[in-house]
C-alpha positions as a Markdown table, in Angstrom:
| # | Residue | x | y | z |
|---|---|---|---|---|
| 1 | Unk | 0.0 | 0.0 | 0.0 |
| 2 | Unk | 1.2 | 3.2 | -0.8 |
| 3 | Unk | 2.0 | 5.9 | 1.9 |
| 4 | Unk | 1.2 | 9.4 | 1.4 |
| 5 | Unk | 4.4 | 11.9 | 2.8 |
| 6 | Unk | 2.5 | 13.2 | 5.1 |
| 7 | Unk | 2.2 | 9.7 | 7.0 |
| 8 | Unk | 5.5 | 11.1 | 8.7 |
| 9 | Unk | 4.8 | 14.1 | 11.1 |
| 10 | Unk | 6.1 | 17.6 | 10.2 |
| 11 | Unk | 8.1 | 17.9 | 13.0 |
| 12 | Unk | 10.2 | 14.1 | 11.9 |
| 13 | Unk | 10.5 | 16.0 | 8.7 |
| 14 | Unk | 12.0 | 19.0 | 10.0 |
| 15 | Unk | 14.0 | 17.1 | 12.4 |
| 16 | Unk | 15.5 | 14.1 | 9.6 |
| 17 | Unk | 16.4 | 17.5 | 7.2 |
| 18 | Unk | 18.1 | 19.1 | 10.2 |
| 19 | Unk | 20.3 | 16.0 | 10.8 |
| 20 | Unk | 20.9 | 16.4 | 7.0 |
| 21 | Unk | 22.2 | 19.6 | 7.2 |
| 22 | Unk | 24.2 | 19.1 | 10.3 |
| 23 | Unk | 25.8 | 16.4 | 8.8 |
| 24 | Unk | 26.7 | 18.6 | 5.7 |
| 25 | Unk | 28.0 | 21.9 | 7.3 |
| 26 | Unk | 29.8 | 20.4 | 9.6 |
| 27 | Unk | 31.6 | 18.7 | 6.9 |
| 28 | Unk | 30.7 | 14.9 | 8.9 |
| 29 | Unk | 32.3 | 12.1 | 7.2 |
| 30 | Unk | 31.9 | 8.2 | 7.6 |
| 31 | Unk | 32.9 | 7.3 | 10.5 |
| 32 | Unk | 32.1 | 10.5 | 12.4 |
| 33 | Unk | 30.4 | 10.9 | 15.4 |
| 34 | Unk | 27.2 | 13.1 | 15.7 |
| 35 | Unk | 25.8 | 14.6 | 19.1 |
| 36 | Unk | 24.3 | 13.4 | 21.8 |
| 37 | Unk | 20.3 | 13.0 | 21.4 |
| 38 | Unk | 20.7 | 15.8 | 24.5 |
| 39 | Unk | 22.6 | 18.0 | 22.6 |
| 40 | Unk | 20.6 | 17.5 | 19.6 |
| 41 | Unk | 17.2 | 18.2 | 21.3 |
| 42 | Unk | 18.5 | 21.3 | 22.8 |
| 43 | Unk | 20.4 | 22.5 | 19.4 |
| 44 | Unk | 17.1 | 21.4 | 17.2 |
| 45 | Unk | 14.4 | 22.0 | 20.2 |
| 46 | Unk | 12.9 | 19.0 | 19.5 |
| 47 | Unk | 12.0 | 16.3 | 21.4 |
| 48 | Unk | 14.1 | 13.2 | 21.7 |
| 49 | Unk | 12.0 | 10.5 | 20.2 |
| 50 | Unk | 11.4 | 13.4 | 17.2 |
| 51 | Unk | 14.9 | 13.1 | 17.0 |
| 52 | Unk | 14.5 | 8.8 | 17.4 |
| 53 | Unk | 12.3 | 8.5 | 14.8 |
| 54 | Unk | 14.1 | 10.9 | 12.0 |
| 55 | Unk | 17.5 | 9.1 | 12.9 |
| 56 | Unk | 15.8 | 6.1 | 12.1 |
| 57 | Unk | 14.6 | 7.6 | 8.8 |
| 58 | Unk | 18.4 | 8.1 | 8.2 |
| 59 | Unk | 19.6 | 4.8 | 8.7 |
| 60 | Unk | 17.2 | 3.4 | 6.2 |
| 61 | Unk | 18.4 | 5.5 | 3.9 |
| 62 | Unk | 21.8 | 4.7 | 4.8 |
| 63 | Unk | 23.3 | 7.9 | 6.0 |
| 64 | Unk | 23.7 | 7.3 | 9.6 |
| 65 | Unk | 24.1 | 3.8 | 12.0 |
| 66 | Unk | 23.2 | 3.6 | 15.7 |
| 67 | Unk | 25.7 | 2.2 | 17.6 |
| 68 | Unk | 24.1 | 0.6 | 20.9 |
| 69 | Unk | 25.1 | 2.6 | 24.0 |
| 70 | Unk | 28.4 | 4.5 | 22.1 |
| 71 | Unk | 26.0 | 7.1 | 19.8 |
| 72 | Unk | 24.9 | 8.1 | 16.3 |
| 73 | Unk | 27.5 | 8.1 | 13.7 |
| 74 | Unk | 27.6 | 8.6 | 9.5 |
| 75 | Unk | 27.6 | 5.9 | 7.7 |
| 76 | Unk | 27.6 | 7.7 | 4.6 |
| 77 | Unk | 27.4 | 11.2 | 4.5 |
| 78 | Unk | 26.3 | 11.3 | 0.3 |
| 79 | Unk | 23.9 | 8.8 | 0.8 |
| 80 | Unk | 20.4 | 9.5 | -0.1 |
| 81 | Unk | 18.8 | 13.3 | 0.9 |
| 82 | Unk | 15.5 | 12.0 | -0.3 |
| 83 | Unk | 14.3 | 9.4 | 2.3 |
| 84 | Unk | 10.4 | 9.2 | 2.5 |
| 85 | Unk | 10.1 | 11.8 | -0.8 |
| 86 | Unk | 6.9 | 11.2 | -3.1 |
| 87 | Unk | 7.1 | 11.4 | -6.8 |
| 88 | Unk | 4.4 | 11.4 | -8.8 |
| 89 | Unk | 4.5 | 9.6 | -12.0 |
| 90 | Unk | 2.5 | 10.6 | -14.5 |
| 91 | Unk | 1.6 | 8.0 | -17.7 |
| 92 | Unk | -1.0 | 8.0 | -20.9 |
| 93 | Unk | -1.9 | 4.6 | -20.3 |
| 94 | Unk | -0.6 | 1.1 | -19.9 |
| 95 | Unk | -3.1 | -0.9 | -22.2 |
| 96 | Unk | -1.8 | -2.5 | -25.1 |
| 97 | Unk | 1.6 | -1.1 | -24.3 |
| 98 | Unk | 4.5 | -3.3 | -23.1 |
| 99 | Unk | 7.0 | -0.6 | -23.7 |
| 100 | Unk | 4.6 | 2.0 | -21.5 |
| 101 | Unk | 4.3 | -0.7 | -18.9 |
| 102 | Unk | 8.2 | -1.4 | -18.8 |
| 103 | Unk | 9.4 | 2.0 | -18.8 |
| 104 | Unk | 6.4 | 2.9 | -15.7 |
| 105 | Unk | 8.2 | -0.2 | -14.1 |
| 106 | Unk | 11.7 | 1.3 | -14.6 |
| 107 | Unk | 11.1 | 4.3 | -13.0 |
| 108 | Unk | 9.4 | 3.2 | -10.1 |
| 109 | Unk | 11.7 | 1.0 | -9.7 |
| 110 | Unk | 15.1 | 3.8 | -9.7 |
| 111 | Unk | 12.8 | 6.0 | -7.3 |
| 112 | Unk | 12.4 | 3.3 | -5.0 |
| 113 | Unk | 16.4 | 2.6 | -5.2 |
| 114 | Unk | 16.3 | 6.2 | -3.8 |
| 115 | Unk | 13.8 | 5.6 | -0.9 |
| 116 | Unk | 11.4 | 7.5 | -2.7 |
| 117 | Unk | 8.0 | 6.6 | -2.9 |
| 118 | Unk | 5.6 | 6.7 | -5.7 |
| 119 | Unk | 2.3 | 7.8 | -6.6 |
| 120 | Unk | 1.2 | 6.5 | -10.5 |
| 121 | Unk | -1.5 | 8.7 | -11.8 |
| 122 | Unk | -3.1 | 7.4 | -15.2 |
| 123 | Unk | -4.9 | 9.9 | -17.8 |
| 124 | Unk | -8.9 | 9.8 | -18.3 |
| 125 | Unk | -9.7 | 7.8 | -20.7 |
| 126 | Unk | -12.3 | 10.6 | -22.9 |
| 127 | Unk | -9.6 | 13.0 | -22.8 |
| 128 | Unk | -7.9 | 13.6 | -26.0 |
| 129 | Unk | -5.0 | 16.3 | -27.3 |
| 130 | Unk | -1.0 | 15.7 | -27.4 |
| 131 | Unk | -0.5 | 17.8 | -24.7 |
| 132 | Unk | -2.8 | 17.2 | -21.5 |
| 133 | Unk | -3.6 | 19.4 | -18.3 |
| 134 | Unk | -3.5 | 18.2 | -15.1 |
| 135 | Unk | -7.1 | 18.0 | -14.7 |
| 136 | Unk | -7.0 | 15.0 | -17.0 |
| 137 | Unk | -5.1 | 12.9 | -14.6 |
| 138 | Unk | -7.7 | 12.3 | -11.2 |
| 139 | Unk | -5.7 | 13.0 | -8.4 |
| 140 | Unk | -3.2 | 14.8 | -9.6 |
| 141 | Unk | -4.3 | 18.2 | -9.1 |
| 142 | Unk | -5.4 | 16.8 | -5.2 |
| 143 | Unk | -2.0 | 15.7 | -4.6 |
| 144 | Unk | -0.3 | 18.8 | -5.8 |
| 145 | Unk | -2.5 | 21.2 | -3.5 |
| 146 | Unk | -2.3 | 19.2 | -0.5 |
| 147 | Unk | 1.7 | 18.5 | -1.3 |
| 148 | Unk | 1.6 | 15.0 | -1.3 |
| 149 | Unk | 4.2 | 14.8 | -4.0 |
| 150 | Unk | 7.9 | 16.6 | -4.1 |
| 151 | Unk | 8.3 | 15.9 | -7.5 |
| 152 | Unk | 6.6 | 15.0 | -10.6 |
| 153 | Unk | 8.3 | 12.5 | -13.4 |
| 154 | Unk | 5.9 | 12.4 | -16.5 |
| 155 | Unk | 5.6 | 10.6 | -19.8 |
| 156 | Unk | 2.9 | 13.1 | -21.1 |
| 157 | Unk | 3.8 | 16.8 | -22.5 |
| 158 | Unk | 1.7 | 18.4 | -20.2 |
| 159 | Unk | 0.2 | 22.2 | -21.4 |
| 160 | Unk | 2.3 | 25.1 | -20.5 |
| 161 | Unk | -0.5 | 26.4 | -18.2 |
| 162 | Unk | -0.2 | 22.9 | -16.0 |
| 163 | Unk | 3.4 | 23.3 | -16.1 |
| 164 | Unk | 3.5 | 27.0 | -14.7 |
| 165 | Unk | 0.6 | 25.4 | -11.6 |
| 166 | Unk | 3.2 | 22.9 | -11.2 |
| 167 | Unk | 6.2 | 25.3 | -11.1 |
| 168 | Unk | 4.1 | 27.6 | -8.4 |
| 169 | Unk | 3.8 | 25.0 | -6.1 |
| 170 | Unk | 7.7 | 24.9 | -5.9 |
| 171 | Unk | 7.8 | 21.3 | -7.6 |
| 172 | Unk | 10.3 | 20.1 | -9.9 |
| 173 | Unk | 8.8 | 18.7 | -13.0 |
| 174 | Unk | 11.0 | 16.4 | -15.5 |
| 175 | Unk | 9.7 | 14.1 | -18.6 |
| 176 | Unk | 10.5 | 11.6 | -20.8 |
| 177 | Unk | 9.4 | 11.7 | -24.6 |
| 178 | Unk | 10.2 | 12.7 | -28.2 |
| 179 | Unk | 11.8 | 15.7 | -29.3 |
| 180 | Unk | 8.7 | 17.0 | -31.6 |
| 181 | Unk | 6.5 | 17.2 | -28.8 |
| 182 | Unk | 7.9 | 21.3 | -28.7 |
| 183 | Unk | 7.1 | 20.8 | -24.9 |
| 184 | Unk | 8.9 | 23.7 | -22.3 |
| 185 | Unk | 10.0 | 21.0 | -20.0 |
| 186 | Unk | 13.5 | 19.5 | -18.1 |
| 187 | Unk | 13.8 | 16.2 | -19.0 |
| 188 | Unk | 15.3 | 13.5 | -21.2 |
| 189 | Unk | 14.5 | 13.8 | -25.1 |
| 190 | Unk | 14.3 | 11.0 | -27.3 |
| 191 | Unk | 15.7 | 12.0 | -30.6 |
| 192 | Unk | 12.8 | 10.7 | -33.1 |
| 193 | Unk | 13.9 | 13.4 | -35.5 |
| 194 | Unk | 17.4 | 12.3 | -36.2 |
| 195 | Unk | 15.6 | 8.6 | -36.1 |
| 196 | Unk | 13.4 | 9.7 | -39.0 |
| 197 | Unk | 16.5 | 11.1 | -41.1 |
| 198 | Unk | 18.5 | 7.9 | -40.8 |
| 199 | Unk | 15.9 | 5.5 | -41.4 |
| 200 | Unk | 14.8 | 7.5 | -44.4 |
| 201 | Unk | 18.2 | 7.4 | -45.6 |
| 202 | Unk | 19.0 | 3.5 | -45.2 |
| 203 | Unk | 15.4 | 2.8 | -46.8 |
| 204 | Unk | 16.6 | 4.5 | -49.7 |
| 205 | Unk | 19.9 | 2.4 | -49.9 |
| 206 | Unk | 17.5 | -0.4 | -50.3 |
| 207 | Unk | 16.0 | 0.9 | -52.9 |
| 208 | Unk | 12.7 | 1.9 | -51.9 |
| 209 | Unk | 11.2 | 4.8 | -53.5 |
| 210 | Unk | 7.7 | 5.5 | -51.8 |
| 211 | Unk | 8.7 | 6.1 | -47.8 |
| 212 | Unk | 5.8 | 7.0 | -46.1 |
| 213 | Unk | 6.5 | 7.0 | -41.6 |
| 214 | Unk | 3.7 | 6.1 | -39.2 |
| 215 | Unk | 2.1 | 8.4 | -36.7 |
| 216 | Unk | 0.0 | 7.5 | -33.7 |
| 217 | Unk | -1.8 | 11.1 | -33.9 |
| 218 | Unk | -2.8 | 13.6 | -36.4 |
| 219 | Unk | -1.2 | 16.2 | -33.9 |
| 220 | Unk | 2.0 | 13.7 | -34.0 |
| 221 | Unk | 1.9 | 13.4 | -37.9 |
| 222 | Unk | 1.5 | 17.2 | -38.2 |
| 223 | Unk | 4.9 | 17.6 | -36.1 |
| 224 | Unk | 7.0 | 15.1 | -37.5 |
| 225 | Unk | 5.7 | 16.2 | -41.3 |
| 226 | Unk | 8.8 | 18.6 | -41.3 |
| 227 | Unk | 10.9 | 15.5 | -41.7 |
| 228 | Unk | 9.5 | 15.6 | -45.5 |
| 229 | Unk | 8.1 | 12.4 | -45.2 |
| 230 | Unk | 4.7 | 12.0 | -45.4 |
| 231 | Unk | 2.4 | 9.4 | -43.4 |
| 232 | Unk | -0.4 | 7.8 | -41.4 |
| 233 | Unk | -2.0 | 7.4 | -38.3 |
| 234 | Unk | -2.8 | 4.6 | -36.4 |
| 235 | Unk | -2.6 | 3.8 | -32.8 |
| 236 | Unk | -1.7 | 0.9 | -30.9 |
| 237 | Unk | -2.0 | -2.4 | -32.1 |
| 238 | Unk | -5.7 | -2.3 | -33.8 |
| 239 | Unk | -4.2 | 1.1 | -35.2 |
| 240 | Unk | -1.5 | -0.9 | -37.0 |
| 241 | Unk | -4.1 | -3.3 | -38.3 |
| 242 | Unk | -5.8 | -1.0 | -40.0 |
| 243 | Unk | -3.0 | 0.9 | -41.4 |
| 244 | Unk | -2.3 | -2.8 | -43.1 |
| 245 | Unk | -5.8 | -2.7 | -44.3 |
| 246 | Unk | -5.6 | 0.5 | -45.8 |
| 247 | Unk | -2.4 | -0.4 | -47.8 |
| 248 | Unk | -3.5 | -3.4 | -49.0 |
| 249 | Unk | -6.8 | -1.4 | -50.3 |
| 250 | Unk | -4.0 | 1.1 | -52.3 |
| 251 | Unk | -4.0 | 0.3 | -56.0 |
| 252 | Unk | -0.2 | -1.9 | -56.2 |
| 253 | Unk | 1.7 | 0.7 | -57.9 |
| 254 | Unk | 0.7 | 3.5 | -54.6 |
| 255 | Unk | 1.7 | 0.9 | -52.4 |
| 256 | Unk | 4.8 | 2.4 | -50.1 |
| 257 | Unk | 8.0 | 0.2 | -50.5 |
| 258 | Unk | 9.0 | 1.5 | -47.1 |
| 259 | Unk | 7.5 | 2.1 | -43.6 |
| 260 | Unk | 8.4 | 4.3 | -40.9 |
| 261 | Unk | 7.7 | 3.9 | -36.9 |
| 262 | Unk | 9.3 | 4.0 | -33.5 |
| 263 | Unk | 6.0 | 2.4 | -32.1 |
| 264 | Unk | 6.5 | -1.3 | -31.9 |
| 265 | Unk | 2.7 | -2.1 | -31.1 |
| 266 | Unk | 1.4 | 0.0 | -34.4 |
| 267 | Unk | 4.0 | -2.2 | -36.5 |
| 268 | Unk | 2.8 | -5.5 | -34.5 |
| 269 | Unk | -0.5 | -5.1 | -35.2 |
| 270 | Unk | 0.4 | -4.6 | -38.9 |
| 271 | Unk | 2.7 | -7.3 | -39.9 |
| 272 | Unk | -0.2 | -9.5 | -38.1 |
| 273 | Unk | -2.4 | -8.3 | -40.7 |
| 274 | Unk | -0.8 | -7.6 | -43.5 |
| 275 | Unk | -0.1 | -11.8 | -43.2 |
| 276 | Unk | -3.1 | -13.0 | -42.2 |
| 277 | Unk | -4.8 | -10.9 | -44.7 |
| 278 | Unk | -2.6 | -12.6 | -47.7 |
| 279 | Unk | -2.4 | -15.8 | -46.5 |
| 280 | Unk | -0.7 | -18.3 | -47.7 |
| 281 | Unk | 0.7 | -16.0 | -50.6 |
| 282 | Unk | 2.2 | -13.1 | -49.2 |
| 283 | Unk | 2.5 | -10.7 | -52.0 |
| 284 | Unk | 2.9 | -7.5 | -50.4 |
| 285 | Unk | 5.8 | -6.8 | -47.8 |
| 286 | Unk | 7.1 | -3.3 | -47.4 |
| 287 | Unk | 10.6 | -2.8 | -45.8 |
| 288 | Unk | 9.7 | -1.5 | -42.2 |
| 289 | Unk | 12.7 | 0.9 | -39.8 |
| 290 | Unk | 11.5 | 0.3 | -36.2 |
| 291 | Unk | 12.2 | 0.5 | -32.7 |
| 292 | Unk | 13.3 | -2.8 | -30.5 |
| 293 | Unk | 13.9 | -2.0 | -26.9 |
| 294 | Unk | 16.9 | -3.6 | -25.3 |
| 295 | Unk | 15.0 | -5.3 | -22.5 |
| 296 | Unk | 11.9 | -6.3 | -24.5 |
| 297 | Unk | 13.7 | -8.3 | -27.4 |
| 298 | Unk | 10.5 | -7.5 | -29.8 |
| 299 | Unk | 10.5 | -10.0 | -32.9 |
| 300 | Unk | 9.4 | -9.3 | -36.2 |
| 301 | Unk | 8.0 | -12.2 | -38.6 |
| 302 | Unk | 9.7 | -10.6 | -41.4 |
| 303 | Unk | 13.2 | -10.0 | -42.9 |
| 304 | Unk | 12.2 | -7.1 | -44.5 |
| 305 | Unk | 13.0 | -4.8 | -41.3 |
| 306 | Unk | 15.5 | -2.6 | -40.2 |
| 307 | Unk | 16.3 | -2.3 | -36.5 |
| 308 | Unk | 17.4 | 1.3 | -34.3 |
| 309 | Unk | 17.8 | 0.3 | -30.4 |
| 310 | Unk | 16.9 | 1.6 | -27.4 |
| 311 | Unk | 17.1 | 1.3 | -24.2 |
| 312 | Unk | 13.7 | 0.9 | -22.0 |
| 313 | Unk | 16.1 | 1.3 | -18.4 |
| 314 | Unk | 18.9 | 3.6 | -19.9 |
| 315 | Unk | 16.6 | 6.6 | -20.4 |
| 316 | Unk | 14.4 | 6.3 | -17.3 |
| 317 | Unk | 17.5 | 5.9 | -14.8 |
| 318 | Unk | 18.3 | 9.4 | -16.7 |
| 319 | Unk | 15.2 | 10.7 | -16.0 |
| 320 | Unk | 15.0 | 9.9 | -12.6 |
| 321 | Unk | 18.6 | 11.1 | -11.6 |
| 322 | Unk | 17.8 | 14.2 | -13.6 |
| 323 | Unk | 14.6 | 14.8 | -10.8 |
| 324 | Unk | 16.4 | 13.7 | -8.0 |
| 325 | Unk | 19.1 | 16.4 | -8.6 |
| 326 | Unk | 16.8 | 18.7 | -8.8 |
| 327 | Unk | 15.2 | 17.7 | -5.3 |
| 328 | Unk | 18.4 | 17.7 | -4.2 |
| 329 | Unk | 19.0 | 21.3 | -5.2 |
| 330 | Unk | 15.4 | 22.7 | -4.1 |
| 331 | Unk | 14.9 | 24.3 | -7.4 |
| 332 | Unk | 13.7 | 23.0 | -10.9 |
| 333 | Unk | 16.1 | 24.1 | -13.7 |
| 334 | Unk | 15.3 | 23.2 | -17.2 |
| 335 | Unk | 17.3 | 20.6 | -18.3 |
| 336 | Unk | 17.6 | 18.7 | -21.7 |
| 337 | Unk | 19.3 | 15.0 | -21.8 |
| 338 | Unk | 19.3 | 13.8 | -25.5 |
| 339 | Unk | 18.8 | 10.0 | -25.8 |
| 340 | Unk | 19.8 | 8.2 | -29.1 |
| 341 | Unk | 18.6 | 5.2 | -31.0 |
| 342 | Unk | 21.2 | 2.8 | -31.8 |
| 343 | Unk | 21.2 | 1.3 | -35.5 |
| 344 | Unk | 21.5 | -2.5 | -35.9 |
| 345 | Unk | 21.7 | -2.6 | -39.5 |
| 346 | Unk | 25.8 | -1.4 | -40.1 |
């Protein structure tokens, strides 16, 4: 069961961040010996099992050890600031989406390697537009009032006008998506542009003259049209299917000879049709450039594919080392990690 931050009192709180801070300007390093819990109560003006319980706080976290009857000491003085911090992790959806389900896991996991907890906060499903407000998300706006949440790690581009709410509340916001989402946030930036450009190119060194790239929105589509190459839209696997289904429909000669898409579930769903459609003679098979994530190990039931890598675990340990910086700091600063796709195909 999750637990909210404010499960531990205000005064632990103030108490666990004074110890932080002692242990910092004073320059403590392992091994070193902090004050007495007399000293401390007098110094802080806090009571002694305050003090008890955030000392506790600390040696989960692994910053300080209680030595029976000799007294608190550092265990180690970098190790985690963020004990008992709440992130809120903000997704589209998981449905139909091993590679939105993998990277959510990722990055609860990395939080919870920083003793931070997590609050997942899924988007309604009527809502609609690339770039959503935090209304869209139930919850969300709840948390953020009340301060549940000291950070927020998103997958979605939210609005400018959630971003500036966010911002007021004094809450460092980072994300994780493409670069022609034109969004105004810190975060890591997966570099589907330079993507398009070299799949375009090794299409055409297999000869294919009709490249067409595949776009799970018109919004998406309208973006990535600057790349010159034109396309459709389909999303998620039944998306894919009908994508097939519209190709197949082309007269032969409009046919494309090569596909475009980082979205593995839009290419699943149409190989699975454009096979089962054809069955057994499969006349139609357009060379495809996709995505494969390192630590999904997606297979294709075709040779006529060309293969950029990512990885899934790379990109979100980025992400959330990029937030926990900034919590670190106390301040959100806008900045931009670029994330590459690997080719396979050289």
């Amino acid at each position: 069961m999750v637990q909210y931050k404010q499960s531990i009192p205000r005064k632990v709180e103030f108490a666990r961040n004074a110890l932080i801070s002692l242990v910092h300007d004073r320059n403590l390093q392992a091994g070193d010996r902090l004050p007495s819990y007399a000293v401390l109560r007098d110094e802080l003006g806090i009571g002694s099992q305050t003090i008890a319980n955030a000392v506790d706080l600390l040696c989960s976290a692994g910053m300080l050890e209680v030595r029976d009857k000799v007294g608190i000491f550092v265990q180690n003085p970098n190790g985690s600031l963020l004990a008992g911090r709440t992130v809120a992790v903000v997704v589209r959806q998981l449905e139909g989406s091993a590679y939105a389900a993998a990277l959510a896991g990722f990055i609860q996991r990395y939080l919870n390697e920083h003793n931070c907890q997590c609050l997942t906060f899924f988007r309604r499903a009527d809502a609609t537009g690339e770039r959503p407000f935090i209304e869209e998300f139930p919850g969300l706006a709840q948390s953020l009032t009340e301060h549940r949440c000291d950070g927020v790690l998103t997958l979605c581009p939210f609005a400018d006008e959630s971003l500036k709410i966010i911002a007021s509340y004094g809450i460092p916001c980072c994300f994780i998506g493409d670069d022609d989402q034109n969004f105004a946030h810190s975060g890591v930036v997966l570099e589907v542009k330079k993507f398009l450009k070299e799949a375009k190119d090794q299409l055409t060194e297999k000869n294919c003259k009709r490249i067409i790239q595949l776009a799970v929105s018109g919004q998406q589509l309208n973006a990535r049209l600057k790349s010159g190459i034109p396309g459709m839209i389909g999303l998620s696997y039944g998306g894919g299917a009908k994508i097939a289904q519209q190709l197949l429909a082309m007269p032969e000669k409009d046919r494309p000879d090569g596909l475009i898409s980082d979205d593995d579930t839009v290419v699943s769903g149409l190989l699975a049709e454009l096979l089962q459609s054809q069955y057994p003679a499969i006349n139609y098979m357009p060379w495809i450039a996709t995505i494969v994530h390192r630590e999904l190990g997606e297979r294709y039931p075709t040779d006529r594919v060309l293969l950029f890598e990512q990885s899934i675990g790379e990109y979100a340990q980025l992400a959330v080392d990029l937030l926990m910086e900034q919590l670190r700091d106390g301040k959100s600063k806008k900045t931009r990690i670029m994330y590459g796709f690997k080719s396979l195909n050289k």
